[in-house]
Biotite code that builds the C-alpha atoms (Angstrom):
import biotite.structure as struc

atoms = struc.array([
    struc.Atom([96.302, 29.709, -34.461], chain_id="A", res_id=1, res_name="UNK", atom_name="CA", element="C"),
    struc.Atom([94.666, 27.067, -31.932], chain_id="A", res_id=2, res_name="UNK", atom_name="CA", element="C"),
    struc.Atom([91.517, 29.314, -31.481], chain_id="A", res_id=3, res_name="UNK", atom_name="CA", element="C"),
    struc.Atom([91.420, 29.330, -35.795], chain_id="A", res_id=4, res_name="UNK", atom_name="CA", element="C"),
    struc.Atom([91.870, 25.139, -35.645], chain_id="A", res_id=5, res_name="UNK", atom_name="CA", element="C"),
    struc.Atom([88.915, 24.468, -33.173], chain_id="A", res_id=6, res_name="UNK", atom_name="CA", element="C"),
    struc.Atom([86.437, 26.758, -34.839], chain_id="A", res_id=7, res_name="UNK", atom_name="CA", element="C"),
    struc.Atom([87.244, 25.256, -37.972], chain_id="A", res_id=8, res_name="UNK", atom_name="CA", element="C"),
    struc.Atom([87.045, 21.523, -36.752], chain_id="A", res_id=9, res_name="UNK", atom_name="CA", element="C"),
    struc.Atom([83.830, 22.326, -34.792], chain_id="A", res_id=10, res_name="UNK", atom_name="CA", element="C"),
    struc.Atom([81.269, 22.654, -38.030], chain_id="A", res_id=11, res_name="UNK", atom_name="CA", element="C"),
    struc.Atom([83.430, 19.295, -39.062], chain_id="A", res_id=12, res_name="UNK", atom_name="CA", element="C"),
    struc.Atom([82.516, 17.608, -35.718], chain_id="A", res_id=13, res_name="UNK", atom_name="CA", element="C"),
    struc.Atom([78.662, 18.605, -36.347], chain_id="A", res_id=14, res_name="UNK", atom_name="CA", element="C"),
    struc.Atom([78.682, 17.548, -39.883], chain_id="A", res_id=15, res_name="UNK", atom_name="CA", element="C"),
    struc.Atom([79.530, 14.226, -39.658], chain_id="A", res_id=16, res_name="UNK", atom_name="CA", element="C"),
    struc.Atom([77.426, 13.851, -36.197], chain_id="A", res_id=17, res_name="UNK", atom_name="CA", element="C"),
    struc.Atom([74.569, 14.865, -39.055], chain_id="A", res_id=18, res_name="UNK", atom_name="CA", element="C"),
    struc.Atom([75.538, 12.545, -41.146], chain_id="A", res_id=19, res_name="UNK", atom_name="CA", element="C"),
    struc.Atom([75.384, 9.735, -38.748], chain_id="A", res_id=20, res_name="UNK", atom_name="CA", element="C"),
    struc.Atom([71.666, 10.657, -37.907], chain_id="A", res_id=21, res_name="UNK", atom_name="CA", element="C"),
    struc.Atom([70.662, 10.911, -41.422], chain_id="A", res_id=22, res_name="UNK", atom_name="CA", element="C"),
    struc.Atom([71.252, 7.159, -42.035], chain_id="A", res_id=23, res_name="UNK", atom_name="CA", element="C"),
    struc.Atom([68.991, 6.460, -39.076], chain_id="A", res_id=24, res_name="UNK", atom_name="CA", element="C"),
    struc.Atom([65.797, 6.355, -41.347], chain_id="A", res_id=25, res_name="UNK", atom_name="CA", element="C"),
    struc.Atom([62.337, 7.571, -40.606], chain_id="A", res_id=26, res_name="UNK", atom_name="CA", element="C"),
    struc.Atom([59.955, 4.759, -40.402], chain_id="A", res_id=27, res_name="UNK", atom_name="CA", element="C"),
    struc.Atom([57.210, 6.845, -41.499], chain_id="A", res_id=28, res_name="UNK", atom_name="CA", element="C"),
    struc.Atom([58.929, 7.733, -44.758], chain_id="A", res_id=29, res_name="UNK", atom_name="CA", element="C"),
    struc.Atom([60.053, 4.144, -44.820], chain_id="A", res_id=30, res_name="UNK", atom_name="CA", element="C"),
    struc.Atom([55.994, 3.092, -45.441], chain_id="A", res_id=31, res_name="UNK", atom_name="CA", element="C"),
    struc.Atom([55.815, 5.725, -47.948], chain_id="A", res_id=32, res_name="UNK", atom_name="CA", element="C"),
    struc.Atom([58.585, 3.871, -50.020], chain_id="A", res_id=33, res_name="UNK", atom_name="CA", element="C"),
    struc.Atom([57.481, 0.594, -49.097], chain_id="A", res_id=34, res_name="UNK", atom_name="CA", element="C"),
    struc.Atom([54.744, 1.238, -51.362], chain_id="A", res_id=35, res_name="UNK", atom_name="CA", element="C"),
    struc.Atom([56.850, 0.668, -54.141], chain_id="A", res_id=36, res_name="UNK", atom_name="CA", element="C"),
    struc.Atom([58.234, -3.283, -52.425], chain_id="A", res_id=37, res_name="UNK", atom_name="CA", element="C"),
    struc.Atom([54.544, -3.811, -51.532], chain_id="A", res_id=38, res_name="UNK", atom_name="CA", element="C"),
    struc.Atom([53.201, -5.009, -54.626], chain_id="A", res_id=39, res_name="UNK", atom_name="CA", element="C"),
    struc.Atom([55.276, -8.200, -53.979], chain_id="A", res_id=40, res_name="UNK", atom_name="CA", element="C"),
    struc.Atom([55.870, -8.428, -50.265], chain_id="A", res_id=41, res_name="UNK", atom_name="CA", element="C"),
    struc.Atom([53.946, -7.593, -46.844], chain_id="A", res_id=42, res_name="UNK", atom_name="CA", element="C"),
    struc.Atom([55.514, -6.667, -43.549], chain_id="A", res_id=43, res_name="UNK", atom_name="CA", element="C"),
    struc.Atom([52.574, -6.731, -41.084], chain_id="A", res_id=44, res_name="UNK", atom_name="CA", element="C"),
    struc.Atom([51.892, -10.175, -41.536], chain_id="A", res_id=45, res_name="UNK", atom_name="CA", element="C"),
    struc.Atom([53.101, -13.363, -41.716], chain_id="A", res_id=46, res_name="UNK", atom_name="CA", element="C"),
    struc.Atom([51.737, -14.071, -45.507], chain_id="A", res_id=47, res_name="UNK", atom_name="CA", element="C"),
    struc.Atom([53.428, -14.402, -49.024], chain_id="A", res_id=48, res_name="UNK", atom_name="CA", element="C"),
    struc.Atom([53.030, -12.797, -51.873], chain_id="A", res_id=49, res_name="UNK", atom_name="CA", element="C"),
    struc.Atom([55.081, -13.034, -54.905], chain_id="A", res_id=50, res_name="UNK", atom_name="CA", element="C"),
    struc.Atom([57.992, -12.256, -52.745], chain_id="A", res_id=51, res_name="UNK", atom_name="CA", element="C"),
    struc.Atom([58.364, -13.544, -48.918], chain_id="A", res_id=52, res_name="UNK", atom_name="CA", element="C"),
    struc.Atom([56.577, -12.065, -46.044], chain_id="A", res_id=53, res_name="UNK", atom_name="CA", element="C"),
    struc.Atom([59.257, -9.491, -44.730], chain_id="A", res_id=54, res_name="UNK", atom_name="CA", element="C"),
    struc.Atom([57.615, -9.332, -41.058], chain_id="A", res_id=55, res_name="UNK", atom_name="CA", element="C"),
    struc.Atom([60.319, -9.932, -38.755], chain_id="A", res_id=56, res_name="UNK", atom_name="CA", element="C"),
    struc.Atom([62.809, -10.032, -41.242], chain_id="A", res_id=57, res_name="UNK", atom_name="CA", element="C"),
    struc.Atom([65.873, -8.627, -39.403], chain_id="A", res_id=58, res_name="UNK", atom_name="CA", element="C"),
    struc.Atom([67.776, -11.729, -37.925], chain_id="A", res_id=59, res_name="UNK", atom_name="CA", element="C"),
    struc.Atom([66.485, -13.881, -40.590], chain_id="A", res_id=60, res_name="UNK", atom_name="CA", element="C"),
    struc.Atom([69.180, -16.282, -42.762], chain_id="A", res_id=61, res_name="UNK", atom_name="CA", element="C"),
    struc.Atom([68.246, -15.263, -46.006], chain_id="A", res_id=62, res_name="UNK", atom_name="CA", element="C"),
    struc.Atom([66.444, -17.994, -48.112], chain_id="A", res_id=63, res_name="UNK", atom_name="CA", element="C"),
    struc.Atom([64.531, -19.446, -44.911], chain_id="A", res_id=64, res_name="UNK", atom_name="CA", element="C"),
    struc.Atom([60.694, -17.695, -45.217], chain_id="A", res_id=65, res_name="UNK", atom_name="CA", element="C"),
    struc.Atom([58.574, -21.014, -44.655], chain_id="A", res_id=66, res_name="UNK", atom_name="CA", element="C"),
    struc.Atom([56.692, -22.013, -47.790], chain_id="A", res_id=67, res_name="UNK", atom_name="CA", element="C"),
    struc.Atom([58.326, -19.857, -50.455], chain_id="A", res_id=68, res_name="UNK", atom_name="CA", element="C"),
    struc.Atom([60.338, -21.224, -53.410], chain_id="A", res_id=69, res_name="UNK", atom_name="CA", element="C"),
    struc.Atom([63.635, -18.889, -53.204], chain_id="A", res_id=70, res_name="UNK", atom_name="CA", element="C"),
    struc.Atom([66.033, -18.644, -56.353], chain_id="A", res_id=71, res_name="UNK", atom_name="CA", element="C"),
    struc.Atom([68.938, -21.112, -56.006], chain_id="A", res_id=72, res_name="UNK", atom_name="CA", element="C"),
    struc.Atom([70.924, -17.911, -55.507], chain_id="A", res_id=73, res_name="UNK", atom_name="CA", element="C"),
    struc.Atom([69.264, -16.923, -52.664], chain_id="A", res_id=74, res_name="UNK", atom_name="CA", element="C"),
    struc.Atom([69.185, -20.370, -50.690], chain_id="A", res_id=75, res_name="UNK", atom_name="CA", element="C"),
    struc.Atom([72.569, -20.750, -51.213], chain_id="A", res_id=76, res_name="UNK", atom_name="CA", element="C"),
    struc.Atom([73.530, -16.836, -50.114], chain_id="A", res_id=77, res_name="UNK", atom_name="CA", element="C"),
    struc.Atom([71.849, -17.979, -47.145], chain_id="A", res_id=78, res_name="UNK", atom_name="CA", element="C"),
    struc.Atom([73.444, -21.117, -46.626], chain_id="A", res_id=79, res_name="UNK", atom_name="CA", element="C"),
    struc.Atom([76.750, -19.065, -46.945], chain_id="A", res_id=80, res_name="UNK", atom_name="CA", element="C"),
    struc.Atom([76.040, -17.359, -44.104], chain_id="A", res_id=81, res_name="UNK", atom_name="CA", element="C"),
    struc.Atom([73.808, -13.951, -45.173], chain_id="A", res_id=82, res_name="UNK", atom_name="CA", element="C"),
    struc.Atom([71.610, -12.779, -42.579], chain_id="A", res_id=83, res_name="UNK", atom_name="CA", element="C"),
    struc.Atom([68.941, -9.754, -43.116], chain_id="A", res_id=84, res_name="UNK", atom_name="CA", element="C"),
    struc.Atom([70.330, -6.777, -40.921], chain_id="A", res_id=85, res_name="UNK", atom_name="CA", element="C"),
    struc.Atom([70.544, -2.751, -41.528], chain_id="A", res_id=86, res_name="UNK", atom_name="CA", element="C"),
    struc.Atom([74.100, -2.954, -43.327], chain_id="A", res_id=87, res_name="UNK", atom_name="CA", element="C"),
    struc.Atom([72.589, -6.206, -46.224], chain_id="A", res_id=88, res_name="UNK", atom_name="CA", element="C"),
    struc.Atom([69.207, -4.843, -46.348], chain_id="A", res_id=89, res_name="UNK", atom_name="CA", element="C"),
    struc.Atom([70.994, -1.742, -47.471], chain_id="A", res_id=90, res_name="UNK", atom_name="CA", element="C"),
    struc.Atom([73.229, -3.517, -49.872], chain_id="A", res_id=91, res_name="UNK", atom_name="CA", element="C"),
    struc.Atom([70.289, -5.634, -50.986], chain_id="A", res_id=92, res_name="UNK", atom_name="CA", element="C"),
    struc.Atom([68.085, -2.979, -51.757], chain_id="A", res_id=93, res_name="UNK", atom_name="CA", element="C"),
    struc.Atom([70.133, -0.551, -53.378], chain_id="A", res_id=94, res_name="UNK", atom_name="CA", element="C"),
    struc.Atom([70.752, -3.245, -56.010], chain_id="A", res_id=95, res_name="UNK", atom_name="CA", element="C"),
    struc.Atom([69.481, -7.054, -55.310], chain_id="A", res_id=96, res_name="UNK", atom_name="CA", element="C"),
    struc.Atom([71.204, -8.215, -58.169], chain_id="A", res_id=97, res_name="UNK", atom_name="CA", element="C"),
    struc.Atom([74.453, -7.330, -57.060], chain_id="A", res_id=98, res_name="UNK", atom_name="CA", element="C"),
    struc.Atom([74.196, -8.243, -53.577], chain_id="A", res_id=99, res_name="UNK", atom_name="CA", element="C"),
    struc.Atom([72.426, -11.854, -54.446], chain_id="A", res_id=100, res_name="UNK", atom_name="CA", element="C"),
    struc.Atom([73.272, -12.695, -58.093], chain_id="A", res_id=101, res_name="UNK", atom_name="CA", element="C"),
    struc.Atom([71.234, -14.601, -59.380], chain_id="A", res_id=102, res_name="UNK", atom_name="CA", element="C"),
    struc.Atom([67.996, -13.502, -57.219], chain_id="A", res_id=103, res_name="UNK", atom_name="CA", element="C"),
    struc.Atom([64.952, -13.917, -58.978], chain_id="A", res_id=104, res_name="UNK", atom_name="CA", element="C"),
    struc.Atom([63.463, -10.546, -57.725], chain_id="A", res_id=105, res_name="UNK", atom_name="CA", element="C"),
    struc.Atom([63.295, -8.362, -60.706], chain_id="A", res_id=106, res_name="UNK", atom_name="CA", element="C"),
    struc.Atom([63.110, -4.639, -58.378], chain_id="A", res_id=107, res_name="UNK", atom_name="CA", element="C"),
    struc.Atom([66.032, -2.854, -59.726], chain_id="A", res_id=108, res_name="UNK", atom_name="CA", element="C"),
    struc.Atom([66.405, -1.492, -56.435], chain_id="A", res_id=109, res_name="UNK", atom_name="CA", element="C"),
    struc.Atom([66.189, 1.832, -54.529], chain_id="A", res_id=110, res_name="UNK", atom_name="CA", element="C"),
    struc.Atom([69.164, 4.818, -56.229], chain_id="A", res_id=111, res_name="UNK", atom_name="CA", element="C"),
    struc.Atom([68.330, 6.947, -53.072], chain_id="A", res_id=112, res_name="UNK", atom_name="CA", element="C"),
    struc.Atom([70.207, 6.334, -49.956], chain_id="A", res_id=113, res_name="UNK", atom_name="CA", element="C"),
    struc.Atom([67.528, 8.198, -47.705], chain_id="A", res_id=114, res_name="UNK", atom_name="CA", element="C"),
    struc.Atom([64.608, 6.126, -49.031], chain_id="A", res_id=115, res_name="UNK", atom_name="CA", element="C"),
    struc.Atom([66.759, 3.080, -48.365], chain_id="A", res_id=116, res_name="UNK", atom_name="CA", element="C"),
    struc.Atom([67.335, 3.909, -44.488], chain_id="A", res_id=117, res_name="UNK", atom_name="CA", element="C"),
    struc.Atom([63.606, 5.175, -44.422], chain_id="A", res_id=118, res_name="UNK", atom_name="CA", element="C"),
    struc.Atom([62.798, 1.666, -45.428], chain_id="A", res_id=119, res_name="UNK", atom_name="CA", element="C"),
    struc.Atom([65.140, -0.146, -43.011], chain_id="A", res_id=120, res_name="UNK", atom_name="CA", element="C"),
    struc.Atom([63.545, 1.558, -40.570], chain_id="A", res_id=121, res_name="UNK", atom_name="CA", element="C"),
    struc.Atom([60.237, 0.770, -41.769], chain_id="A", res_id=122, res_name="UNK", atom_name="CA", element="C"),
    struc.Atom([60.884, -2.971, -41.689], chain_id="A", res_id=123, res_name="UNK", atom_name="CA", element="C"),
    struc.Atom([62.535, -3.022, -38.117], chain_id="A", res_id=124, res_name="UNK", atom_name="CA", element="C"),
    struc.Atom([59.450, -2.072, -36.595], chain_id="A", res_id=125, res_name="UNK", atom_name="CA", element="C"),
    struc.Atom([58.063, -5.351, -37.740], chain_id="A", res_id=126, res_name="UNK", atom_name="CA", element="C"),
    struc.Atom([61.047, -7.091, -36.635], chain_id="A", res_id=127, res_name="UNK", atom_name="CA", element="C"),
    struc.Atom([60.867, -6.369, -32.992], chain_id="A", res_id=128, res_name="UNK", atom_name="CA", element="C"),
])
């Protein structure tokens, strides 16, 4: 009965270690989907666009990009404390307007949870 237990539980134990490294991202799939965020926003510089710059966005109090004009929703989501990291840029990007009512950035977000983490990791190499 033991020797049954462990060999079930073992593909369990591998399954969810999986699943752990699947929300990791791949950066190089994240630039593929950044396409899509890239007609409003940049990440290798330091420039606006219609959105904010999103280089070195990870650490960032939300609303704060010098020289944009930021919905009232979003200064005051970051005067309430939000902060870009992986677990609100996940939230945020999956749907904006749920995460930030009020934002004025009309994406409707990204359905797919791997394109999401590909893009996280896209944007933390430009956060380092």
């Amino acid at each position: 009965m033991q020797c049954r237990a462990i060999f079930i539980s073992l593909p369990l134990v591998f399954v969810s270690a999986l699943g752990g490294l699947a929300q990791e991202g791949d950066a190089t799939a994240g630039e593929a989907v950044f396409k899509k965020c890239a007609v409003c926003h940049v990440v290798d510089s330091d420039k606006n666009k219609v959105g904010p710059s999103l280089n070195h966005v990870m650490g960032r109090k939300a609303g704060t990009h010098p020289d944009f004009k930021y919905s009232p929703a979003m200064l005051a989501a970051g005067e309430g404390g939000l902060v870009w990291d992986e677990a609100t840029l996940r939230d945020y990007l999956h749907d904006p307007r749920k995460k930030v009512k009020g934002t004025k950035m009309a994406f409707p977000g990204l359905k797919d949870e791997a394109d999401i983490a590909n893009v996280v990791a896209y944007l933390k190499q430009f956060s380092k």
